[in-house]
MARTORGU-538535 format. One record per residue (C-alpha): residue number from 1; x, y, z. Coordinates in steps of 0.1 Angstrom, whole numbers. Layout:
% residues N
+-----+-------+-------+-------+
!   i !    c1 !    c2 !    c3 !
+-----+-------+-------+-------+
! NUM !     X !     Y !     Z !
...
+-----+-------+-------+-------+
This chain:
% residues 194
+-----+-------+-------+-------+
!   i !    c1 !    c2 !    c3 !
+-----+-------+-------+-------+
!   1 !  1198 !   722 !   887 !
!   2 !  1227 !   702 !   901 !
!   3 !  1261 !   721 !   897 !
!   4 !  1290 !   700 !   894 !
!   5 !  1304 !   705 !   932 !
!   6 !  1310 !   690 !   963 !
!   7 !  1294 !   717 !   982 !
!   8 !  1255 !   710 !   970 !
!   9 !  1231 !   723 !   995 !
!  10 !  1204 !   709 !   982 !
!  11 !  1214 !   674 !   985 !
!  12 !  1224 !   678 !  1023 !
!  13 !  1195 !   694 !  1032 !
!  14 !  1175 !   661 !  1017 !
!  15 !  1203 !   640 !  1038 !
!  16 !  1191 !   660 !  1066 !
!  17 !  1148 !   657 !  1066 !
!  18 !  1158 !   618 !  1054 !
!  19 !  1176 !   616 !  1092 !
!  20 !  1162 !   587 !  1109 !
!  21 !  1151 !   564 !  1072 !
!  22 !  1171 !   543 !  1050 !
!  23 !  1190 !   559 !  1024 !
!  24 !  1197 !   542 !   991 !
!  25 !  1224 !   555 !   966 !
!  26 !  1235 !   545 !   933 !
!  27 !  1260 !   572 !   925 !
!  28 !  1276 !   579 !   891 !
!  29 !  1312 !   570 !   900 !
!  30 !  1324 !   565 !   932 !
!  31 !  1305 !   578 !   963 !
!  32 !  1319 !   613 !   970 !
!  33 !  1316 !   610 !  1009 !
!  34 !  1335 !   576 !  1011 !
!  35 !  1364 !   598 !   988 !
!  36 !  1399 !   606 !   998 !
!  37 !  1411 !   646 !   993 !
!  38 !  1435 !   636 !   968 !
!  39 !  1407 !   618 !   952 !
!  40 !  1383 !   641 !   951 !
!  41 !  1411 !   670 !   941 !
!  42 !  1417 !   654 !   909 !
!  43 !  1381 !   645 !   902 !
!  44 !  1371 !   683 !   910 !
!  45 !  1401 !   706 !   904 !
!  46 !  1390 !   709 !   869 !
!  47 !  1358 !   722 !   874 !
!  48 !  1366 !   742 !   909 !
!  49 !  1398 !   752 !   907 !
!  50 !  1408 !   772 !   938 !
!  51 !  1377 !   763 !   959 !
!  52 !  1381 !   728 !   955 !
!  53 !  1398 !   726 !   987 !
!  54 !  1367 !   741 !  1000 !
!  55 !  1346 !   718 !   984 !
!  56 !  1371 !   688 !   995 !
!  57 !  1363 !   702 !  1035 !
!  58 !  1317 !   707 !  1029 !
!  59 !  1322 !   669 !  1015 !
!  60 !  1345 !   655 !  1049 !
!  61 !  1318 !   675 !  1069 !
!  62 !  1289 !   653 !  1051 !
!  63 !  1309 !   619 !  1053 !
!  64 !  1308 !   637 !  1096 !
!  65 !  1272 !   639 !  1100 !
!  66 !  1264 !   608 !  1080 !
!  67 !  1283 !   590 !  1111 !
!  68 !  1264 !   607 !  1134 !
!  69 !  1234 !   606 !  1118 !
!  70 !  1203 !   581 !  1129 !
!  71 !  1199 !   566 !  1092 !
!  72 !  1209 !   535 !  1071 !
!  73 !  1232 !   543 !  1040 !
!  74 !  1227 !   516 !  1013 !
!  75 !  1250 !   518 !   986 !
!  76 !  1250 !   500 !   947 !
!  77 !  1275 !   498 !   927 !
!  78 !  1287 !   488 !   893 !
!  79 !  1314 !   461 !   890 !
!  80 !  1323 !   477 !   859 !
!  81 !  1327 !   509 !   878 !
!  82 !  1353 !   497 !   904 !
!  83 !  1372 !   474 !   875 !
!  84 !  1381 !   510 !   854 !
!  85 !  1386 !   525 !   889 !
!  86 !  1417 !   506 !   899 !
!  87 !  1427 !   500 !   867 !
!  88 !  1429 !   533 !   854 !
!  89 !  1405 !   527 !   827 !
!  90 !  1380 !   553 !   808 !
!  91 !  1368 !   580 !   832 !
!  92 !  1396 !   570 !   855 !
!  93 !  1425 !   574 !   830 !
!  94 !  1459 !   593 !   842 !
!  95 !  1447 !   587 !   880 !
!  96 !  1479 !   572 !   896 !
!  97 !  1486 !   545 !   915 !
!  98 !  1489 !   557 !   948 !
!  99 !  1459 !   579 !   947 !
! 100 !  1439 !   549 !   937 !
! 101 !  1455 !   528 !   961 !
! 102 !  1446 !   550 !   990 !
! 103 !  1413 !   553 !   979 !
! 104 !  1402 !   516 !   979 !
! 105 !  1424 !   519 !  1013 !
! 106 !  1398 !   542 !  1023 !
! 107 !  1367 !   523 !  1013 !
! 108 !  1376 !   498 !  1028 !
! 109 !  1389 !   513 !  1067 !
! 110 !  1350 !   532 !  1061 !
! 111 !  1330 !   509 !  1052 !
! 112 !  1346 !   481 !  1080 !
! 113 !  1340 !   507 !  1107 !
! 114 !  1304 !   522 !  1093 !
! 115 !  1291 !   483 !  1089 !
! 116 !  1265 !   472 !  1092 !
! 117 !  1250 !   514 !  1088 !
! 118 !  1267 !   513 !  1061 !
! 119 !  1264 !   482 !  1037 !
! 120 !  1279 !   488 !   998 !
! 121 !  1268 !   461 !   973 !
! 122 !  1281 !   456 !   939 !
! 123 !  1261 !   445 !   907 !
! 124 !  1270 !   432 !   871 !
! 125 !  1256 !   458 !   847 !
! 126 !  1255 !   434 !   820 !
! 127 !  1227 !   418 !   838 !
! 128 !  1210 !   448 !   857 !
! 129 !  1215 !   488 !   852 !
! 130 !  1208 !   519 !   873 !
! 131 !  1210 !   554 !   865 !
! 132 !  1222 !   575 !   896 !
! 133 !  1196 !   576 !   918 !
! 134 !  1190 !   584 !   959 !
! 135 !  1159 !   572 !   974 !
! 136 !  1158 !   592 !  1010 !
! 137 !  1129 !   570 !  1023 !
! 138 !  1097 !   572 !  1024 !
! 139 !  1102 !   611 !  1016 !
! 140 !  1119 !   614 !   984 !
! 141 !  1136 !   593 !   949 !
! 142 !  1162 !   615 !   929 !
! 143 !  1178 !   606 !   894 !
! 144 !  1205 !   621 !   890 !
! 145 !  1205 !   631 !   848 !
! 146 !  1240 !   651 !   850 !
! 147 !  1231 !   689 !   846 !
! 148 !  1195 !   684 !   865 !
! 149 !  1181 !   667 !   890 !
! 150 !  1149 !   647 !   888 !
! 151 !  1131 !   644 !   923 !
! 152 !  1100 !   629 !   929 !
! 153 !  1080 !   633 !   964 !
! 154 !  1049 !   616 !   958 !
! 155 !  1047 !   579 !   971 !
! 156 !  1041 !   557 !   938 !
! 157 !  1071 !   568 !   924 !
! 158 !  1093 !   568 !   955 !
! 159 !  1081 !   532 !   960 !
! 160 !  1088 !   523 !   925 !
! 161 !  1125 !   533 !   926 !
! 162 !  1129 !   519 !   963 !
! 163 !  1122 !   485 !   942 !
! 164 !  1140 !   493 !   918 !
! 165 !  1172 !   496 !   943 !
! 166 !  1158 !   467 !   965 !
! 167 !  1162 !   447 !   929 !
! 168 !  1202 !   459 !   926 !
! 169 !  1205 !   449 !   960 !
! 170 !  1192 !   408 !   955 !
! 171 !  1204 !   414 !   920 !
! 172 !  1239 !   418 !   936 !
! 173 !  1268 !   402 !   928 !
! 174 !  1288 !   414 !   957 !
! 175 !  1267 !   417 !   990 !
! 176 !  1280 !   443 !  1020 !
! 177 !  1298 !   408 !  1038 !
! 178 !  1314 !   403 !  1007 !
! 179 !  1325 !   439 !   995 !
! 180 !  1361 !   439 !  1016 !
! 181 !  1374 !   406 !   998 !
! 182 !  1362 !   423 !   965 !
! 183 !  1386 !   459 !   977 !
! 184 !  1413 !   434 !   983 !
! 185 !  1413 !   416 !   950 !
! 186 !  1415 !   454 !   936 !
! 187 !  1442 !   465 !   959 !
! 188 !  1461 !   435 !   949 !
! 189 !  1456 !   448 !   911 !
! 190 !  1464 !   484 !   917 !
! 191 !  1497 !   478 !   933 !
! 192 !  1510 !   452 !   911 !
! 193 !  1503 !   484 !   882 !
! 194 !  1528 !   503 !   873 !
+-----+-------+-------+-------+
């Protein structure tokens, strides 16, 4: 099962037997770790209500140990995704400017000083497409299907989604060198918005 919160147990403890490989990520909006509080507040507050500010502190204490943490972090994402994002558009509507100036404010100050551990690529989804999935190595491929997770330990089919992310990754539009002149063409956007 994979309940809609921050605080998700299961998913850090997969972090944590990963520690040492490569993890690959594909999530289904932005990357909660790389979120700002107010970010995360008004992504979660409908769902957690009062312990969302709970939930906002487990998720700062992942982004912690990911920095200290012995493994690669390979993230995809969808151009289409970042577009809506700082234009307020579809999942994003009624998030305001500030908050959405902060955030790509923040993905950009973590992923200059996480580089190269960290390394975020972007792809056209008209071209290519990816569910949200995690790949945590050798060990272990999740999709992610919303209500349910979908893991799979044995090696064919963690090899067959680590190709599958390996094909975002040359499939990419944006590579990790060129994901901070892609943040500031968005910043530019966001704060010429209303």
């Amino acid at each position: 099962e994979a309940p809609r919160a921050l605080i998700d147990e299961t998913i850090f403890g997969w972090h944590q037997e990963a520690a040492g490989y490569k993890v690959r990520h594909v999530p289904a909006t932005l990357p909660d770790m790389l979120k700002t509080r107010e970010m995360l507040r008004w992504e979660y507050e409908p769902q957690l209500g009062r312990s969302a500010d709970q939930a906002i502190g487990a998720s700062e204490d992942r982004l912690d140990w990911m920095r200290s943490a012995r493994s690669d972090y390979e993230i995809a994402l969808p151009l289409h995704e970042l577009r809506a994002f700082a234009r307020a558009e579809g999942y994003y509507a009624g998030l305001p400017a500030p908050v959405r100036a902060a955030q790509l404010d923040r993905l950009g100050q973590i992923s200059d000083q996480l580089y190269p551990r960290l390394r975020l690529y972007v792809f056209d989804a008209r071209r290519v497409f990816s569910a949200p999935v995690t790949v945590f190595g050798p060990l272990l491929a999740v999709i992610y299907l919303g209500r349910h997770y979908v893991a799979f330990r044995d090696s064919q089919r963690v090899g067959a989604i680590t190709q599958h992310f390996d094909w975002l990754v040359r499939e990419a539009e944006i590579g990790a060198r060129d994901f901070p002149a892609l943040l500031k063409t968005l910043q530019d956007e966001v704060r010429a918005s209303p």
